[in-house]
Structures are given as C-alpha cells and as structure tokens.
FIZALUM-277789 format. One record per residue (C-alpha): residue in one letter; x, y, z. Coordinates in pm, whole numbers, padded with zeros to 5 digits, always signed. Each point is the difference from the previous one (the first is absolute). Example, Ala and Ser with C-alpha at 12.3 -4.5 7.8 and 13.67 -1.06 7.14 Angstrom:
A+01230-00450+00780;S+00137+00344-00066;
***
This chain:
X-00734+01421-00922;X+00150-00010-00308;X+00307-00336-00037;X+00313+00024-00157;X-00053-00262-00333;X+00267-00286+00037;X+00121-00294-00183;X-00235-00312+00161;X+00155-00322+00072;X-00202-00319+00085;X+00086-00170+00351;X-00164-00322+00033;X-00398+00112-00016;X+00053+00367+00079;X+00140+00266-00226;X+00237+00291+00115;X-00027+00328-00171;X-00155+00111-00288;X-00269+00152+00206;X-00065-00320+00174;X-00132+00002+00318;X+00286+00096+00258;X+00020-00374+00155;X+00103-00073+00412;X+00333-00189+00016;X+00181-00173+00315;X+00288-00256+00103;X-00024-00288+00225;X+00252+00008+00314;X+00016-00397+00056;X+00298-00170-00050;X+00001-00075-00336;X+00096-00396+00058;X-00343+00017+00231;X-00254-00080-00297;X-00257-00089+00229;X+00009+00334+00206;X+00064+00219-00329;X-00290-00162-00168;X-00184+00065+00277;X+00072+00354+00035;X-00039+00059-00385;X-00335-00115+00030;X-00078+00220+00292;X+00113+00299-00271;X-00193-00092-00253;X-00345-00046+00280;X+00109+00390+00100;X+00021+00095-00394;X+00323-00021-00081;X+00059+00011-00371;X+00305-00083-00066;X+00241-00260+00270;X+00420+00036-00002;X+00215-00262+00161;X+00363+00014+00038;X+00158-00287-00181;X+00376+00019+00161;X+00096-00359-00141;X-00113-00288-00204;X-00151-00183+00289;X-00247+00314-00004;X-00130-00065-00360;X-00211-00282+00196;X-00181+00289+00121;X-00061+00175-00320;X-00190-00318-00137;X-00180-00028+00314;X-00088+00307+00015;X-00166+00020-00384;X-00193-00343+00105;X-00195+00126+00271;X-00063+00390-00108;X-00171+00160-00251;X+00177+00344+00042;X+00301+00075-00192;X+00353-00104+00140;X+00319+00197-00012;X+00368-00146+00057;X+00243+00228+00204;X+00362-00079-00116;X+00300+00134+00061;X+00348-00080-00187;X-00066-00364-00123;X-00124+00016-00338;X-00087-00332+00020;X-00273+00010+00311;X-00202+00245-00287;X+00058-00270-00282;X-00116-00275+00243;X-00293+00221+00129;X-00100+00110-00333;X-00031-00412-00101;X-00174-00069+00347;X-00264+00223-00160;X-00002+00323+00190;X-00147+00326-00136;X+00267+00272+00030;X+00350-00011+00124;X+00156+00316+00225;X+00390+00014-00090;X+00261+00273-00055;X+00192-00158-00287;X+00291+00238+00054;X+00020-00190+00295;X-00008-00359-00162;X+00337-00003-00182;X+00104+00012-00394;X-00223+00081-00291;X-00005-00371-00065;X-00222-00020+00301;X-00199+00288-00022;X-00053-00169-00395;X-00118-00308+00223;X-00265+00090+00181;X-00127+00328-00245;X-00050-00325-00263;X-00189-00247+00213;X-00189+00278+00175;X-00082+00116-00355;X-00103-00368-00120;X-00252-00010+00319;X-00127+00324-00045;X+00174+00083+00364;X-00019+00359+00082;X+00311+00114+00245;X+00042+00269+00248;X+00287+00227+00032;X-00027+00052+00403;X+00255+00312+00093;X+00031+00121+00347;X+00242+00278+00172;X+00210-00313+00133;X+00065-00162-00416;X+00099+00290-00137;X+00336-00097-00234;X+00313+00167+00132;X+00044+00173-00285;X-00329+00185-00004;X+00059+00075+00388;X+00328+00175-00080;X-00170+00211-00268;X-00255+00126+00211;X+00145-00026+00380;X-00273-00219+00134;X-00305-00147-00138;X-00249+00234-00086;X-00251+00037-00240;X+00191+00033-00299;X+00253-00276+00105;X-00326-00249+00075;X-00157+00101-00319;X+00370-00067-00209;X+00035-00373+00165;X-00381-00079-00067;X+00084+00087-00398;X+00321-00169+00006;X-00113-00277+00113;X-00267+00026-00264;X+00252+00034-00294;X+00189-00308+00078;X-00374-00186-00081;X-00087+00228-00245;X+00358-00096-00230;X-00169-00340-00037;X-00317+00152-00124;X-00210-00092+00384;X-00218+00270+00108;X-00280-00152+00140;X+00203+00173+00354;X-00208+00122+00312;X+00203+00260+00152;X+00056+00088+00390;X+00155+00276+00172;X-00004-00035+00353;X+00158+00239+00287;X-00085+00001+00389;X+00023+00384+00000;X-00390+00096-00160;X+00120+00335-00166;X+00281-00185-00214;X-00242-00284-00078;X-00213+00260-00161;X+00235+00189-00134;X+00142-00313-00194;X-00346-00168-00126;X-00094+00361-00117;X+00319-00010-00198;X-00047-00335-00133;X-00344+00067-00117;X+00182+00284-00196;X+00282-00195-00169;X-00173-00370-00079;X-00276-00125-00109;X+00035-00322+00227;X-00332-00084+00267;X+00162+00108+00302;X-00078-00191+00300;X-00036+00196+00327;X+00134-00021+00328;X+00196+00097+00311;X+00244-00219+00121;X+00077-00036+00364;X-00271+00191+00105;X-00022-00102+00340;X-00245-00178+00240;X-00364+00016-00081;X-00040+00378+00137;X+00243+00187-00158;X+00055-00251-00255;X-00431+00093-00116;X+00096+00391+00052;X+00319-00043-00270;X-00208-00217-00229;X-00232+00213-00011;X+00126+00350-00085;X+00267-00166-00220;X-00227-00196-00238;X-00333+00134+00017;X+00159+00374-00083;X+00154-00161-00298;X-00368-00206-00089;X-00166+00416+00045;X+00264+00077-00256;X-00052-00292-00252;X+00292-00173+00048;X+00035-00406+00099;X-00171-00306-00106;X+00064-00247+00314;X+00060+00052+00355;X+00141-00163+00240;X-00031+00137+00369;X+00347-00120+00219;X-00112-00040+00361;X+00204-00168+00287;X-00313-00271+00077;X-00225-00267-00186;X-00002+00083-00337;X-00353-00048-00015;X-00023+00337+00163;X+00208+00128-00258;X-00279-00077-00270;X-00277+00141+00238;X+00239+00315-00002;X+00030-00009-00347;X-00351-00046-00051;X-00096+00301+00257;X+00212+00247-00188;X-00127-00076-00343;X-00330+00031+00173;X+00053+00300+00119;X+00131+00175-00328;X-00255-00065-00205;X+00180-00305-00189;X-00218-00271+00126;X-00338+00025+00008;X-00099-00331+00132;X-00117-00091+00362;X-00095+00190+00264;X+00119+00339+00092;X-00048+00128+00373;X+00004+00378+00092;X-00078+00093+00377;X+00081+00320+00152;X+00296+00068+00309;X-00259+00056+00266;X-00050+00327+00179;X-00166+00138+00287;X-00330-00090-00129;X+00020-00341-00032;X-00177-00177+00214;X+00041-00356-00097;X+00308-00271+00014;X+00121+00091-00351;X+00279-00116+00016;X-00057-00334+00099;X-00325-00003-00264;X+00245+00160-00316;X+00254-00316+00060;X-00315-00284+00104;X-00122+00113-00381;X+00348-00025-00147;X+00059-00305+00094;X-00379-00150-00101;X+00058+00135-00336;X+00341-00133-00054;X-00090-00247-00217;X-00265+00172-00204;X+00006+00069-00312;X-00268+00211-00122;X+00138+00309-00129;X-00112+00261+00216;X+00056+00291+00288;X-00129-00072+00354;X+00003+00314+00211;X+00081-00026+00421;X-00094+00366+00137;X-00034+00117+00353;X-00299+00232-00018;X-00301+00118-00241;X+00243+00319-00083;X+00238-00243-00126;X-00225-00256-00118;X-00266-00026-00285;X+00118+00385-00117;X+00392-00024-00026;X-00023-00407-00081;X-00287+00052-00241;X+00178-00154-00283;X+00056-00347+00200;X-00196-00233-00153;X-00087-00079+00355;X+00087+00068+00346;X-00020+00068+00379;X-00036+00273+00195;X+00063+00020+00369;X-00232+00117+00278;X-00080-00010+00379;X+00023-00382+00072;X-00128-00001-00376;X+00087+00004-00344;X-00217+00087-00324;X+00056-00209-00314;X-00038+00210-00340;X+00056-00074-00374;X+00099+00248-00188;X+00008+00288+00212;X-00435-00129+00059;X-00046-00106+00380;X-00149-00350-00010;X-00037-00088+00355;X+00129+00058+00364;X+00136-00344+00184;X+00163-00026+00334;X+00396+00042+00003;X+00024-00408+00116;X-00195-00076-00334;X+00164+00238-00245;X+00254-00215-00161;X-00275-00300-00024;X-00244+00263-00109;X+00316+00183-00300;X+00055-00372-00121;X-00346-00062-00052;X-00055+00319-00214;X+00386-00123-00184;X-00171-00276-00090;X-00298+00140-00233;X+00220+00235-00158;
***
C-alpha cells in the first residue's frame, strides 16, 4: 500500500513518520506514585513489543517516575500532562522522550513559549492529543457538536499556538469513541497537515469490542495510507493492547515479522478437534519470531490446496493430521502428536 509522506520526528530511538515504520504505542494504568508496579508493567510492554511507553505525570511527585522509568527501559518514554506547564518542563529535564500536552490548555503564551523552548533545546517532540470530550467551546458552537471538522480545527489550533514559536516537531492525535467520526477526522487531517498522525480510538471498550473498534477504525485508515503510530484503547492489561496492535498491523500487511496463523472455520467435514489444535498452535507460536504463515485446516479439501502458500501447515484428518510445506505433503502423524510433530518442522524452517 502506498503511505501518505509526513514530516518524521525522532522519539527517543524510534522515528515517527517520514515513512518510518508505523511503531506500537501504550500507557501504563499504575498509579503513577507506584514506581515499582509501573516499572514493572512498562517492562512487561516492552517483553510484549511495545515501542513506545506513556505514563501520566499528574504532579511533581510523578516526575520520580519519569526518571525511573528511562533507567530501567530501553523503549522510548512519553509524559502525559495536562494544564501544568511546569510537569512538561520538569519531565522534559528528567529526560523523557516526548511530552503529550494541549497547550491551549496550559495557560498564556508565556507558557506555551516555556515549554515549546525547552522542548526545542532537548529535541522533545510533543503531541497534540484531541478527543470529542476537548473540543474548545468555541469550535463546538461553530459546528454543534464535535465532529470531524470540529476535531480536525482543535488538533490545528492547538498546533498554531506551537507553531508561533517556530516548534513543529508536533505528533498529532485525533481520537473519538464513535469509529466513523474517528475516520472521518484522521482522513481530514491527513488532508490539511503534514504532521505524523498518531492513530487511535479512544474509549473503545473492553477487550472484545474494544479489538472490533480498533480494528476497523485504524487498520481501514493503514489500507488507505494514512497513520504512522497506533495505539489500540482496550478496557484490560495494556499488554494486550500491544498484542492487539501488533495483530492488526499483522493482518494488513504492515508488519511482516513473526508468525502469521490462518486455519479455516470448520465444517461438516472436519473430522478432527480443530479448534482446540488452531488455539494449542497459537499459543506455542506466541513468542516466535520467524516471519512466516502457519496454516490450521480441517480437511485435505481445505488443506495443502487452499493453504498452499503457508510456508507450512496442518491438515486435519480421522484421529489424524498430515503436515505439508508449501502446499507438498511431508508426512501423516497422529492428531495427539501434531503440534509436537508442526513445531518440529517450525523449527528447520
């Protein structure tokens, strides 16, 4: 698929636009004055292959947690401020990598000045995080409620108010719950800035319908070329908001490392525990990161024929399963031994 060109900014070790790699974001939910659980976590996130770690920094007691955080990972760290200019100066001298903040939000142009200077002398890139809820009154009354065009007008407005002290190393975000509007918005964003635009859907929900939102929201606007970094909102761990994250670039083509399972619905003809086999091979493969697909099918009609391009795979049979490799039947094994039998074959590849 072809990407929309943006300007790149540099957070920590990993660069945002500019036809960078899109790049797997997520926050920690500890309390922020529990460094020893948020460290914790933020370590889990990085193990899962998270990319890029955000921490809310709601006072100057949490700025402990910034510097803790930078001494024990080796992903970037974002601060997530909101109002006190002077959490993002203290953040950005605690050493962290980017700094979220509306600065229409933060006061006078004496502060916005503030923090567009030091964030400049650090080479600190900021995001401009809009959602249906921050939309300025103003912009509300102009369009009735917060739609696209109102989302799209805050995002830039904030923008301008960094932009008048010559800052625009500025991540922008556009969030809505509502999937259509979210789209709608980043579409017209994409149009009207240049800016890496980082991609999301904000309270999406629990991890069900939270996956189903994520999905159609940001990987239709990946298919279309738009968004640079993701980050999946889910109602659980965040660490299954990076395997979400890392699923749906996955499965649009954007990330081509690691392994990628197909295995049929079952039918009629299936005479083996599929089911139970498609998610005992899922989970062995979790961790593996050779780059290619594993097919799970049911029957020989669904097997070495339709899963031919599978780089290898199973297909189901009486009590049995054969193993082929590219769509070429190697062996038949029993159906207790066939996950033994797959990982074996994984392992030569």
């Amino acid at each position: 698929m072809e990407r929309k060109i943006t300007k790149q900014v540099k957070v920590g070790n990993i660069l945002i636009g500019g036809g960078a790699p899109v790049s797997i974001q997520s926050m920690l939910n500890k309390p922020a004055e529990d460094i020893e659980a948020s460290v914790k976590q933020a370590l889990e996130l990085e193990k899962a292959g998270c990319q890029i770690i955000r921490s809310a920094v709601p006072n100057m007691e949490a700025v402990k947690l910034i510097e803790a955080l930078k001494k024990n990972l080796t992903v970037p760290v974002v601060a997530d401020i909101h109002f006190d200019y002077r959490l993002a100066l203290a953040c950005a001298d605690a050493g962290v990598d980017k700094i979220r903040i509306n600065p229409g939000n933060i006061g006078s142009d004496d502060k916005v000045k503030a923090v567009a200077d030091k964030c400049k002398e650090k080479n600190i890139p900021i995001r401009i995080g809009v959602n249906s809820g921050s939309v300025e009154k103003e912009i509300l009354a102009k369009y009735g409620s917060p739609t696209p065009e109102a989302l799209v007008e805050s995002a830039l407005y904030h923008a301008s108010l960094l932009e008048k002290f010559d800052f625009n190393d500025i991540v922008i975000s556009i969030k809505s719950s509502d999937v259509e509007n979210m789209v709608k918005a980043y579409t017209l964003a994409s149009e009207r800035c240049d800016y890496p635009l980082h991609l999301g859907v904000t309270e999406a929900g629990t991890a069900r319908m939270g996956l189903i939102k994520s999905s159609v929201g940001i990987g239709s606007l990946l298919l279309n070329g738009i968004g640079d970094t993701v980050r999946v909102s889910l109602t659980d761990d965040p660490v299954k908001e990076v395997e979400a994250a890392n699923d749906i670039l996955k499965a649009i083509g954007v990330k081509k490392d690691g392994v990628r399972i197909v295995s049929c619905p079952t039918c009629g003809r299936t005479k083996i525990d599929l089911i139970s086999l498609a998610n005992r091979v899922e989970s062995a493969l979790k961790d593996c990161k050779k780059s290619i697909k594993v097919a799970v099918m049911g029957c020989v009609v669904n097997g070495p024929g339709e899963a031919r391009e599978a780089d290898i795979g199973i297909a189901g049979g009486d009590g049995c399963a054969m193993i082929f490799k590219k769509g070429e039947i190697l062996r038949k094994v029993p159906e207790s031994e066939v996950v033994d039998e797959l990982l074996k074959e994984i392992e030569k590849l």
